[in-house]
N, C-alpha and C positions, 0 to 999 in steps of 0.2 A: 504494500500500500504506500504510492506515494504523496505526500500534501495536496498537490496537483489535483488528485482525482477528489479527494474531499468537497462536497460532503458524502459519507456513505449511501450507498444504494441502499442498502438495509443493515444497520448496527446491530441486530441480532436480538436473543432474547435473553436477559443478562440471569445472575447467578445471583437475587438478592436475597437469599437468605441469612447474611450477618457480611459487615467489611471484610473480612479475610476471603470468603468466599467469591465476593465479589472484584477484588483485586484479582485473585488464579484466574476466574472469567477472564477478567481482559488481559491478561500473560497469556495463556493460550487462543487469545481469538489475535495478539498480536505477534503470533509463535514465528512467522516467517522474520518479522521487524526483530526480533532478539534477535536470533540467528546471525539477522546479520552482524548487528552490532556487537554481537561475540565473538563473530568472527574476528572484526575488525579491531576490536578489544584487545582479544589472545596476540596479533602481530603488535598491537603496542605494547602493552605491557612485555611481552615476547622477545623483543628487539630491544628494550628499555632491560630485561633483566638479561643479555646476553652482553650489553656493553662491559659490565665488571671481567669478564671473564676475557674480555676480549683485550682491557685496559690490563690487567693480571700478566698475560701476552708480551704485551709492550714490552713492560717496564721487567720481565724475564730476557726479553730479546736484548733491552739495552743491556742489561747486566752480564749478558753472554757474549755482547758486541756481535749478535747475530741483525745485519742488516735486510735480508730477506725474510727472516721472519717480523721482523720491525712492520718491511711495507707490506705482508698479506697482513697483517694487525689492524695496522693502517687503511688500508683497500674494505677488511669489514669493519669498520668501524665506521666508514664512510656511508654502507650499503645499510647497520643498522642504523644513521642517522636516516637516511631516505627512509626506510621502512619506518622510522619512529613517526617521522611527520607526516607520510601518507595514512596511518594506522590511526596516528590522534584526528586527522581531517577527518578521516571517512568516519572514527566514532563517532565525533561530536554529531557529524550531519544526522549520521542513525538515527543517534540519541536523540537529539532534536525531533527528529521524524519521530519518532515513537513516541517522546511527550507528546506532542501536536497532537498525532491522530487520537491517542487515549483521550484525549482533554475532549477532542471534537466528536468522540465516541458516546461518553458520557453527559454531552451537551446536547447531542441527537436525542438518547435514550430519554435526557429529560423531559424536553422539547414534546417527543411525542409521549409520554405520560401527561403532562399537563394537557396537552390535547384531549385525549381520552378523557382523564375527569373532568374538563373542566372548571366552573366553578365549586366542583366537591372538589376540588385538591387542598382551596383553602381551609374549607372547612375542617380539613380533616389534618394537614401541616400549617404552621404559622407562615405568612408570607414571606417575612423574613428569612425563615430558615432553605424555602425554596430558593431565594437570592445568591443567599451565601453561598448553598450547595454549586450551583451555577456558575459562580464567580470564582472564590479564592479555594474552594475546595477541592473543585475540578483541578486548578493547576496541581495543585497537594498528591492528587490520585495520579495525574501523570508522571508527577517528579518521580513517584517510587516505580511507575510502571519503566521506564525507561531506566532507572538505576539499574534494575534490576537486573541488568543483562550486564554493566558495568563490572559491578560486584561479582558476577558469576567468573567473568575474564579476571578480575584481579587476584578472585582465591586460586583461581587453575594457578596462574600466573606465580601466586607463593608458591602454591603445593609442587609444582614442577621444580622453581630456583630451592627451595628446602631439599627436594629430595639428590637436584643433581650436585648441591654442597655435601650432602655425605656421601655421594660416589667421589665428588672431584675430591677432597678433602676430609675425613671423617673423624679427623680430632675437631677440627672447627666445626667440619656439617654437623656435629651430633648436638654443640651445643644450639647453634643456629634453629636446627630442626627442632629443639624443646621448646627453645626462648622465642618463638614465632610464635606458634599456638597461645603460651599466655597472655604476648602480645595481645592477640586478636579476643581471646577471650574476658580480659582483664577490666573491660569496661561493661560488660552483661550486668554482676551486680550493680549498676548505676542508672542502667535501661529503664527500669520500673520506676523509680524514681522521678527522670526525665518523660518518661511516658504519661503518668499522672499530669505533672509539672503541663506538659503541653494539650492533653486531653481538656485542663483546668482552661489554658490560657484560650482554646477555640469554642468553650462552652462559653467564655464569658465573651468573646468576640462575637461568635453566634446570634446573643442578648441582646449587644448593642447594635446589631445592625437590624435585628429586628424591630428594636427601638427605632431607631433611625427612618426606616422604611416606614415604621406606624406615621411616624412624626410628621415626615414628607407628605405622605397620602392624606392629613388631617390639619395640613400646614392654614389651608384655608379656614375652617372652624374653629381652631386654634386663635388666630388672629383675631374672628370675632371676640371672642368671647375674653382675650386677652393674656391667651394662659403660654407665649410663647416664653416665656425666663423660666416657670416652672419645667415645662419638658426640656429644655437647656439643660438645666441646674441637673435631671434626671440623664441628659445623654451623657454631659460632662462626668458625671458620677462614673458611668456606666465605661465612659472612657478609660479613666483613672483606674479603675477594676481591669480593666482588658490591657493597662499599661505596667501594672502592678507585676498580674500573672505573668506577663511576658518577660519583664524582668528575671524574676524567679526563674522562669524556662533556661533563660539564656545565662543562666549563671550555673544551671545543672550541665549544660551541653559545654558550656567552655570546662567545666572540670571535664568532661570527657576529652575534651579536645587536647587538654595540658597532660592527662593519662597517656594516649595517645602519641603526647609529642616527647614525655617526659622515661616511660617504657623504651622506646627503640634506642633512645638515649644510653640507656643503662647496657641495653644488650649490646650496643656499640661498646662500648668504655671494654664489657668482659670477654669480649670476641677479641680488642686487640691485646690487652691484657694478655690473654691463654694465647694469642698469638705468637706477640712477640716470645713470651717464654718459650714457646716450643720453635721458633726459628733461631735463637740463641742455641739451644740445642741441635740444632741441625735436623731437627725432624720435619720442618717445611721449610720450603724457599722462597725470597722475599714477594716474589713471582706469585706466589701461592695464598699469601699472606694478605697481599695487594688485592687480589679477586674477590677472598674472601670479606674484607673489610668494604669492598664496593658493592661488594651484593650486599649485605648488611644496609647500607644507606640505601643505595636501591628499593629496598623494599620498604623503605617508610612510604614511598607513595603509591603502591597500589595497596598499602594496610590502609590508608586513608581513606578508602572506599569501604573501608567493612566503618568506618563513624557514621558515615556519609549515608548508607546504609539504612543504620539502625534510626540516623534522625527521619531518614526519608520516611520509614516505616512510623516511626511513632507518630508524624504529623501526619500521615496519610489513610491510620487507621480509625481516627475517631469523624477523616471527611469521607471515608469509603460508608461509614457506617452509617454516615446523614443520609449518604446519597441510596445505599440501599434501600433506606427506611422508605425512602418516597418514592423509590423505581418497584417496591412492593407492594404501593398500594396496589388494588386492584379492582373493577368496576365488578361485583361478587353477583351472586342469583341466587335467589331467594331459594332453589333446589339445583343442586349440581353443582355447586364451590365456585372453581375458578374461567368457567370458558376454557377449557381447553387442558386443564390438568398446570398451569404455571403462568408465570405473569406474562402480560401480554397476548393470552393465548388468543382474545377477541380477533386480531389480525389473523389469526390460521382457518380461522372458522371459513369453509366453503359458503359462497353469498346462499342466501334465502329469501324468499319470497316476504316482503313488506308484507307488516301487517295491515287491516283496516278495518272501522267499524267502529262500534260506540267503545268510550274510555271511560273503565274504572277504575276507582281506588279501592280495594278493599280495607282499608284501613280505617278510612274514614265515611267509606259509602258513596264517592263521590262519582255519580254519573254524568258523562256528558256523551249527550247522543251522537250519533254520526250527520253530518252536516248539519248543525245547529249551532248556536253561537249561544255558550252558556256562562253565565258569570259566576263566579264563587265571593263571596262572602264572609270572610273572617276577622274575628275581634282581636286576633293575634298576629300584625304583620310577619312574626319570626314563622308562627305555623304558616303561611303563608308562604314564607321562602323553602321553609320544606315542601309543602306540598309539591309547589311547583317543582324541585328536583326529582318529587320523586317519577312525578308526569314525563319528565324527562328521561325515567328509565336508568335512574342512578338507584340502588338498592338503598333503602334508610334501615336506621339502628335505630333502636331504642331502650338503654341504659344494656350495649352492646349486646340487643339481641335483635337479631334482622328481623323484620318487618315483610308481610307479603310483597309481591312485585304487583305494579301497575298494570293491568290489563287492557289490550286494545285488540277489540276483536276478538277475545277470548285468549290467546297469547300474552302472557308474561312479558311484557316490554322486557324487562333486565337479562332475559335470555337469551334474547336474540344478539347480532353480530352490533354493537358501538354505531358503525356505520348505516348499520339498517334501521337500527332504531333512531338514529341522528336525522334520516331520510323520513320515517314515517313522523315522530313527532321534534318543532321544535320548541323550545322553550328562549325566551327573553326576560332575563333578569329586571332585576327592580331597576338597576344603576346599572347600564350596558355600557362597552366602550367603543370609544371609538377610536379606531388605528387613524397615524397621522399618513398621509395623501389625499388624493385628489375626491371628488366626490362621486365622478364616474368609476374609479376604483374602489369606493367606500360598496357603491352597491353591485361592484361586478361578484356578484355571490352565487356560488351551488344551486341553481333555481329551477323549477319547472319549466319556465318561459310564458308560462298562460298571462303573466302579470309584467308590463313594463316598466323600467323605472319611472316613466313621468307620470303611469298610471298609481305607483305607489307611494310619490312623492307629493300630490293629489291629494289622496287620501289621510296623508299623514298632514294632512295643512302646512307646508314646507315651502309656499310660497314666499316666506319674508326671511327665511333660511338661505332659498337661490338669489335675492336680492344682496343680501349680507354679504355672500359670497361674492357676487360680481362685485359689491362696491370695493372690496378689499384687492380685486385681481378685474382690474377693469380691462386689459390686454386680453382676457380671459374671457371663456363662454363657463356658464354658472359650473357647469357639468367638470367644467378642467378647474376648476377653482382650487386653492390647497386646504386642504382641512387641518388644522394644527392636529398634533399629539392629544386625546382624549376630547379631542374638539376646543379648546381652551376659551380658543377663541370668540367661542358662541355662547348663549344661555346657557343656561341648563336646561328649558322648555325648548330650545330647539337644537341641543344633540337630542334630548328624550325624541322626540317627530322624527328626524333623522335614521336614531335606531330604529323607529317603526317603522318606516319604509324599508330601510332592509332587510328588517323581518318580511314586511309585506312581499318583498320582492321574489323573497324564496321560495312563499307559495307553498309549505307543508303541506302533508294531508290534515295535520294538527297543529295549529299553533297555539299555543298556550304564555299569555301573557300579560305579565304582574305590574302589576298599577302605571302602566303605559302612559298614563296622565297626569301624574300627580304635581307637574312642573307649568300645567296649561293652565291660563284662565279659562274661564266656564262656558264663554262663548266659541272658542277654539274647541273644545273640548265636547260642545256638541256636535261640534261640524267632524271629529275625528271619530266620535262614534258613529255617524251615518257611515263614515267613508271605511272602517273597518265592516260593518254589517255588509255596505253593500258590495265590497270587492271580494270579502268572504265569503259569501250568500252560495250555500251548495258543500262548505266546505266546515270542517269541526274546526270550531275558536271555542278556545274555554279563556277569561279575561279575568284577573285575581283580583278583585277591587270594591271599594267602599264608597265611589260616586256615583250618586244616584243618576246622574244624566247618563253615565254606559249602562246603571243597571235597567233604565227603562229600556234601554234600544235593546236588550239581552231577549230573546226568546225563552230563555230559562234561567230561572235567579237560584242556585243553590247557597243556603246559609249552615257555617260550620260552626258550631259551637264545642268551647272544650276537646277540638280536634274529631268529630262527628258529627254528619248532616241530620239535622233537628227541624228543617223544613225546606221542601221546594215548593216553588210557585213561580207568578209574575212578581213583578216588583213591587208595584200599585201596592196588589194582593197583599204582600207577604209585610210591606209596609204597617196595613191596619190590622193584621192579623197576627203578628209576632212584634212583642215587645221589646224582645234582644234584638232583633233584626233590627228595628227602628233605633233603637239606641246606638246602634253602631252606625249608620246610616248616616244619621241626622244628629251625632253626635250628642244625644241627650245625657242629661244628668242623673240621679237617681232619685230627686225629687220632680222631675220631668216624666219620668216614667209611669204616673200617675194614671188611674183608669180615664179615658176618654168618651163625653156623652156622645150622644148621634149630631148632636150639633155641632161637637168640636171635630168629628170626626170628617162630615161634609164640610166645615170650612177645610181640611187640611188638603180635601181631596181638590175644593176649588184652586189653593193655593198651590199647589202639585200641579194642578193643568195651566195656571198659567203659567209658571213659573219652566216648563219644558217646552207653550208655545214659539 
């Protein structure tokens, strides 16, 4: 795999059942990219641990006053300098390659989990923590994935120069061959330590950027109401804590690093020690002495990859295990677990036939017929934002025990394939977004075709939305206008119309959508229920709302109480005949609520009819 070809055709289907797991996943799904990198490794390190032996040579040959052996010394010594610096280029690049694609591997697999849930991802991870995982985590999981093959060439690399000192030399190789291994082992007791140390310092990093993000997202509210020094006071904190920990980290990792630098140290000082004594003796020659002391240094840098290592590992298993957490969720079924036997299994699923026909909830009772435009009715906005996901065919919990699946048509919305059910029903949130481009791009969406954009823009009352537009991009026809990021730029009443259109655009067989109004004055807001009724007319709209002007245009008014439908009717109807209804409605009081004579009841009805003429 090279860079070039990025992004994947398909990232695969990952291994999250905890961080370790999921790090082997992606070492073996990037099994060719080591390889090479080991290759290229094994000649650097290779060529870097053959120079001692080759300097050894040398300074035998001057001592012999052999000049032909001087220049083949000479001649490879030349040839491992080449091999050294083709061996480091081509690692680095690997290496490189190998971070990159892990990083973009894991950035895919994100990418489409958020997809799949949607807006259940928040619900179910903090936003923040989706952030982070995405951002500094991801690099974290590549650093180790590409060390990895580093380290692999550096151990060969000892274990080879170890073993060939006790063939070339075996008073020295033996001590070599001991005092390596402690080397390399001598910082493990300290690993656990540092490991905590940095698990600490990315939990608290974690915190604040999920701070951060809340803050960001509520910057505007905030403002009003004046509370921006308080969440300051709160980041700065939160900072200070993420500054604190990391201090501490980097004060356990430099004791490893001084172990490290302070160990080979020592094994140097007792290698020439034992040396020189036995060249006084005449049992080595200086020649011999010379190799062995150069291998010795030599090998402090590819030991430095077993540090290198171990950091990569300790900061990469507490972001393998964020990112698992979220690449596990799973969009589940009420009967049969996971789609498919493992995560993501939704994709494998062979297409199936859309479902159609009337939409229940068993949960709550909630019927909505096939081609009819029904409204629901709840005193709970939150129940509200669940219902509607679950319409949408996301499984719900309840105090973690699933809940039946939505029914449409008699079929189980949650069992069917993500896609199919994305096609049969859609759902529109309370607070949609909107992506930054143009507005022709806003509604080039997944659609039927039965409905045009200018047909849906119409309906949604969007005429002083295309005006807005032009006047900002006068060079511009409304349709090329630029829409900022989240729409910024515009009301809040006219991204909300906006979203509607694009919902309209797409033409479900179901559309299902939650208080689509709530940003409209009253007169907009009856012109956008005629224009929903009649572009929908033939097709299932179910509408989540407490404005009497959409509930009269509703052919059927379902009212939920306590999470259970407690009355259907017409609006009017349900009005004079249900007392919570009306309370919710008409926002009564509980001295409001009051029994009603026949007189107060025909004035309410005159006031109703004028009041929707």
């Amino acid at each position: 795999m090279q860079i070039r070809d990025l992004p994947f055709t398909d990232p695969g289907m990952p291994d999250a059942r905890s961080g370790p797991h999921f790090l082997r996943w992606l070492g073996r799904n990037q099994l060719g990219g080591q390889l090479k990198s080991l290759a290229w490794g094994l000649l650097h390190f290779g060529s870097i641990a053959v120079l001692p032996y080759l300097v050894g040579l040398s300074v035998q040959a001057v001592i012999d006053r052999s000049g032909e052996r001087l220049a083949v010394a000479g001649a490879a010594m030349a040839l491992c300098g080449i091999a050294i610096a083709l061996g480091d280029t081509m690692l680095h690049r690997t290496a490189v390659t190998n971070w990159i694609t892990a990083a973009a591997r894991v950035q895919q697999l994100l990418a489409r989990k958020t997809a799949q849930l949607g807006s259940a991802l928040t619900r179910r991870v903090a936003a923040g923590e989706v952030v982070a995982v995405s951002t500094g985590d991801v690099e974290k999981i590549g650093w180790f994935v590409e060390a990895a093959s580093r380290f692999a060439a550096a151990a060969l690399t000892v274990v080879l120069v170890c073993v060939g000192l006790v063939v070339y030399q075996p008073a020295l190789g033996v001590v070599v061959a001991v005092g390596v291994p402690v080397l390399a082992l001598a910082v493990l007791p300290l690993l656990p330590r540092a490991t905590r140390r940095a698990d600490h310092q990315r939990e608290k990093a974690g915190r604040a950027t999920e701070l951060a993000s809340d803050t960001v997202a509520g910057l505007r509210v905030l403002r009003g109401i004046g509370g921006e020094e308080l969440f300051l006071d709160r980041y700065r904190s939160a900072s200070q804590e993420v500054r604190t920990a990391a201090v501490r980290s980097a004060r356990m990792w430099a004791v490893i690093s001084a172990v490290q630098v302070l160990l080979p140290g020592l094994l140097l000082i007792a290698v020439v020690w034992h040396g020189v004594n036995l060249a006084r003796e005449g049992r080595i020659t200086v020649g011999e002495l010379v190799t062995v002391y150069s291998a010795v240094t030599m090998l402090t840098y590819p030991l430095r990859h077993f540090e290198e290592i171990a950091m990569a590992y300790s900061f990469s298993r507490p972001s393998a295990k964020r990112a698992a957490r979220v690449l596990s969720l799973q969009r589940t079924t009420h009967v049969g677990g996971d789609l498919g036997g493992h995560v993501g299994g939704d994709e494998r699923r062979a297409p199936v036939e859309t479902p159609a026909g009337d939409l229940y909830d068993p949960v709550t009772g909630l019927l909505a017929p096939s081609g009819r435009l029904t409204a629901v009715v709840c005193g709970d906005p939150d129940e509200a934002g669940r219902l509607g996901e679950r319409l949408g065919g996301h499984a719900a919990f309840d105090d973690a025990e699933e809940l039946p699946s939505v029914l449409l048509g008699g079929v189980p919305l949650d069992e069917v394939p993500l896609a199919t059910a994305r096609t049969a029903v859609l759902v529109q949130d309370k607070d949609p977004v909107l992506l930054s481009g143009t507005l022709r791009g806003l509604l080039d969406v997944p659609a039927s075709g039965a409905v045009s954009a200018d047909d849906a823009l119409e309906a949604a009352q969007c005429a002083d939305v295309l005006d807005a537009l032009a006047q900002a991009s006068v060079d511009e026809a409304p349709m090329d206008a630029h829409v900022t990021e989240r729409g910024r730029s515009l009301s809040g009443g006219q991204r909300q119309r906006l979203a509607l259109a694009r919902s309209l655009v797409t033409d479900p067989d179901v559309l299902v959508l939650d208080e689509p109004t709530s940003a409209v004055d009253s007169h907009t807001e009856a012109r956008i229920a005629e224009g929903i009724k009649g572009l929908r007319k033939g097709r299932t709209t179910v509408v989540l709302t407490s404005s009497p002007l959409l509930l009269d245009r509703a052919e059927r008014v379902v009212f939920l109480h306590e999470g259970e439908v407690v009355a259907v009717g017409e609006h009017r109807e349900l009005v004079h005949s249900e007392p919570r209804y009306r309370a919710v409605v008409t926002r009564e009081t509980d001295e409001e609520q009051a029994p009603q004579t026949p007189t107060d009841i025909r004035s309410d009805i005159h006031i109703d009819i004028e009041e929707t003429a």
